[in-house]
N, C-alpha and C positions, 0 to 999 in steps of 0.2 A: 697435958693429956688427961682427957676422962679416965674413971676409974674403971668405964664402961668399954673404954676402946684400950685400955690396957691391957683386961683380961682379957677380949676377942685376941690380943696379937700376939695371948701365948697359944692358942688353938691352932691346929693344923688346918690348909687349908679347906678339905673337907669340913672340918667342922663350921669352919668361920662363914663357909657358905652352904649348909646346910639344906637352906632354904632357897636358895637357887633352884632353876631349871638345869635338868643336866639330862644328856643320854642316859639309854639302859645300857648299852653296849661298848663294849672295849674295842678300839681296831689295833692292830698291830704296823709300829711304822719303824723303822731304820735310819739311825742317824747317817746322815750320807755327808755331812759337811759342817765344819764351825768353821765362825770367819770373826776375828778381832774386829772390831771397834773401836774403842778405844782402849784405857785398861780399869776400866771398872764392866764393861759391855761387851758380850758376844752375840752373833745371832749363829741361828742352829739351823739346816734343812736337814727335816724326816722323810725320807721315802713313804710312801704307802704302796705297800704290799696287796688292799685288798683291790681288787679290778674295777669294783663299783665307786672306789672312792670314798671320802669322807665328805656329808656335807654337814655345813654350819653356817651363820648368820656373821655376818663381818661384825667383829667388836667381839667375839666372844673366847672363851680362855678354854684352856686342854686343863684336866686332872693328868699330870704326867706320870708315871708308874717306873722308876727306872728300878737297874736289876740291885736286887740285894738289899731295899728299904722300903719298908713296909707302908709309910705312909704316901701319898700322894703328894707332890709338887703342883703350884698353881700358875702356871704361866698362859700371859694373852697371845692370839694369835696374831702374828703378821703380815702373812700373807694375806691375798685377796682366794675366797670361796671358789672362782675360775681357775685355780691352780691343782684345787682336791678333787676335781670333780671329770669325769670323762664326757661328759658333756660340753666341755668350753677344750678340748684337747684330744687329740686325734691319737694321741702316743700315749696309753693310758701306761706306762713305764713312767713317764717324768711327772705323775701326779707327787704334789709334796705339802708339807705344812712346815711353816716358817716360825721360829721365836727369837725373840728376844731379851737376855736373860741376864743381869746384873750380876757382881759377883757380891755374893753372901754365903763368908763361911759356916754363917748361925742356920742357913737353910740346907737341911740334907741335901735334896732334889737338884737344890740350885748347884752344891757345890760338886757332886756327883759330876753335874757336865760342867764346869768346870776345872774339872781332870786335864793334863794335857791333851791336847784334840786326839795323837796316835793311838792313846789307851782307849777311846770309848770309839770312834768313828767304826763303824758296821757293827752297832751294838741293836740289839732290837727290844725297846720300849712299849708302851702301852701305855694309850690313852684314850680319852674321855672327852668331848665334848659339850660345853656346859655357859649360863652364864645369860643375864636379861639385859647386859649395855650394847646393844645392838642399832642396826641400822636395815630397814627401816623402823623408825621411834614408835616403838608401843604402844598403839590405843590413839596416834596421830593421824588425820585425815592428810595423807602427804597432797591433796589439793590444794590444802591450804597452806602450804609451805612451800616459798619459793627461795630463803635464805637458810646457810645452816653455817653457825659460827662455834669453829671446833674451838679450841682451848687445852693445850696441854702445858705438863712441868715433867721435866725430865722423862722418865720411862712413861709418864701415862701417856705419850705418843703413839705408845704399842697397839692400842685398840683402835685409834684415831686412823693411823696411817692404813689397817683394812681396810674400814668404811669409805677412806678419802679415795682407794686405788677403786671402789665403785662408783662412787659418785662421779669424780670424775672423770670417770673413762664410759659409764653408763647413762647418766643423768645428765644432759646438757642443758638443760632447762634448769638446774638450779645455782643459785650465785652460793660459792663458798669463800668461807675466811678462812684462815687459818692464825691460830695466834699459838707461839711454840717458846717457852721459855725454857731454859737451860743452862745448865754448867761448864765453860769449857773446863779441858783440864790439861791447857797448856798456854803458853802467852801469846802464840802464834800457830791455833789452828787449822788444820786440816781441813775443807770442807768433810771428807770421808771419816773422820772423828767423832762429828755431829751426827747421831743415831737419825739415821734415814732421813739426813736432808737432802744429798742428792736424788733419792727416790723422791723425796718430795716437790722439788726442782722438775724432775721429769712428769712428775703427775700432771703440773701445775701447766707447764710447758707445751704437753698435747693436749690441755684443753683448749690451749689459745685457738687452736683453729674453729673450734666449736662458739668463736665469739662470746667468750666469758670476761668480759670485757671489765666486769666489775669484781672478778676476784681478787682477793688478797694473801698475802704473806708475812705477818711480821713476826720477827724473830727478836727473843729478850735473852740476849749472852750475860751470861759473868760469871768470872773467875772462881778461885775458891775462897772461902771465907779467912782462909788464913797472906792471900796474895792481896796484898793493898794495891798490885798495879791491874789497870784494867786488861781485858784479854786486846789483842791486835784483831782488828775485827777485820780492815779492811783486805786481809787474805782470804777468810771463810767464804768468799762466793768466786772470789779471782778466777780460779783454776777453772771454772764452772761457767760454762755461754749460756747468760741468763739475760740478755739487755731488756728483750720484751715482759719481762715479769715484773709485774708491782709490788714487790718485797722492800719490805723495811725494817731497818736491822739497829737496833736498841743496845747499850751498854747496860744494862740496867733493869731490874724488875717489873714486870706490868703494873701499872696502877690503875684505881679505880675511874680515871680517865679515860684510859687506852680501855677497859671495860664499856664507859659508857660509847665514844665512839663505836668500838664495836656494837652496841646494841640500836644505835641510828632511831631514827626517825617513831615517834608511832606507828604507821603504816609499815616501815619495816621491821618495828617489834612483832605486829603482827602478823605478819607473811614469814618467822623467823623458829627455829629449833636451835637452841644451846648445846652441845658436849662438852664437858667437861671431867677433866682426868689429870691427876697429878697427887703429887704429895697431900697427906690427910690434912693440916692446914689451910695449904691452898683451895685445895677442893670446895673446902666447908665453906671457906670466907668469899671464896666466888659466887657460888651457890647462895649463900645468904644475900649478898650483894645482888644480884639480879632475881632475884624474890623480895627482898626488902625496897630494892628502890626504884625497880620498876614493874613491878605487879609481873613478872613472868613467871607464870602457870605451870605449875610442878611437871603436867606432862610435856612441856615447852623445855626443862632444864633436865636435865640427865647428866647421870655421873657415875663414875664407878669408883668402887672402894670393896677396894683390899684388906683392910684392917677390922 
């Protein structure tokens, strides 16, 4: 680790993004639900209180405000924009915003909602707004884009899985990939363990009718660094009626292979947008990788970073 990205990661998240775009305004939302994941992952639904709704740009993170700690929490949004919004929902009561939020005793915010769920459930929060890893890609001619090949590592799915509930359920005209790597954290899996694969299953699932004939899936599982036996892979989709999906399911790390595949052809280099989100390593070395080896253009690769 830099000396550079050391000291950013003792900064609060305000500080660390400073320079971000963020709202002026605070809305007022109510935790109305936590739901286990696994046991490192919870996801959280906020009410919104206000009528008119919150709106935001899919890929973008809340400054969260909870009661009794001064600093702000940085967490990505989940949901899709159509959820906050009374405009896509007749019943402006079930507006809500979704997170998803790791457990970290070292993060006040974080570990705040990770209280048991009965101590904070109808607590009312305050948030923010904020954030440039967005969809659609900044300063891009989306004419010119007819591919967008996400890339996630554990939690940076959280921005990814927004943008994807737009694209595909709004955009059928464009081909996506998805490439999702991750930790199980058991020998024998749960599809519902895996941080919003099922959702991502379904996403995938009602595009088929929209003739997306060439999207993809592939998932890279593995266990934990200290388990020498590989995870049981062949239950993680069992449970799950997937036959018409083109998912492909790896023991193993993405390599710079399964990168170049994903980046295809000249011609679909260029008809093509990158996301990228994951662990600070990862990030970088992807990032560099498709800059370095194939000439793709900075406003072509995006990425977000937390540290």
């Amino acid at each position: 680790m830099t000396q550079a990205r050391s000291a950013k990661a003792n900064l609060s998240h305000e500080e660390r993004t400073s320079t971000e775009p963020r709202d002026k305004g605070l809305h007022r939302v109510i935790l109305e639900e936590v739901t286990r994941v696994n046991d490192t992952i919870r996801t959280f639904k906020f009410a919104i209180r206000n009528a008119t709704g919150i709106n935001f740009l899919p890929g973008q993170w809340l400054d969260v405000h909870v009661p009794g700690i001064a600093k702000a929490g940085g967490f990505t949004i989940t949901s899709s924009p159509r959820d906050a919004v009374p405009t896509y929902t007749d019943a402006r009561s079930n507006l809500f915003l979704e997170l998803a939020i790791q457990k970290s005793p070292d993060n006040p915010p974080a570990a705040w909602l990770w209280q048991p769920a009965e101590t904070i459930i109808g607590k009312e929060l305050s948030v923010r707004v904020g954030g440039s890893f967005v969809w659609p890609p900044p300063g891009v001619n989306l004419g010119t884009i007819s591919r967008a090949v996400f890339i996630a590592g554990g939690v940076g799915i959280n921005p990814l899985i927004s943008i994807l509930s737009v694209i595909l359920k709004e955009d059928p005209s464009l081909e996506v990939s998805l490439m999702y790597s991750t930790k199980l954290h058991s020998i024998s899996p749960k599809p519902t363990e895996v941080l919003f694969l099922p959702r991502i299953l379904e996403l995938f699932s009602s595009a088929l009718s929209n003739d997306r004939s060439k999207n993809r899936i592939e998932l890279f599982f593995t266990g934990s660094e200290e388990d020498s036996e590989y995870p049981n892979l062949s239950g993680v989709l069992g449970s799950l009626n997937t036959p018409d999906l083109p998912v492909v399911i790896s023991p193993d790390r993405m390599t710079s292979l399964d990168l170049s595949i994903a980046v295809g052809s000249k011609e679909e280099q260029r008809s093509s947008v990158f996301y990228v989100c994951g662990p600070p390593t990862m990030t970088d070395e992807i990032t560099k990788f498709l800059r370095r080896e194939y000439n793709v253009g900075k406003d072509r690769v995006l990425c977000e970073k937390w540290w």
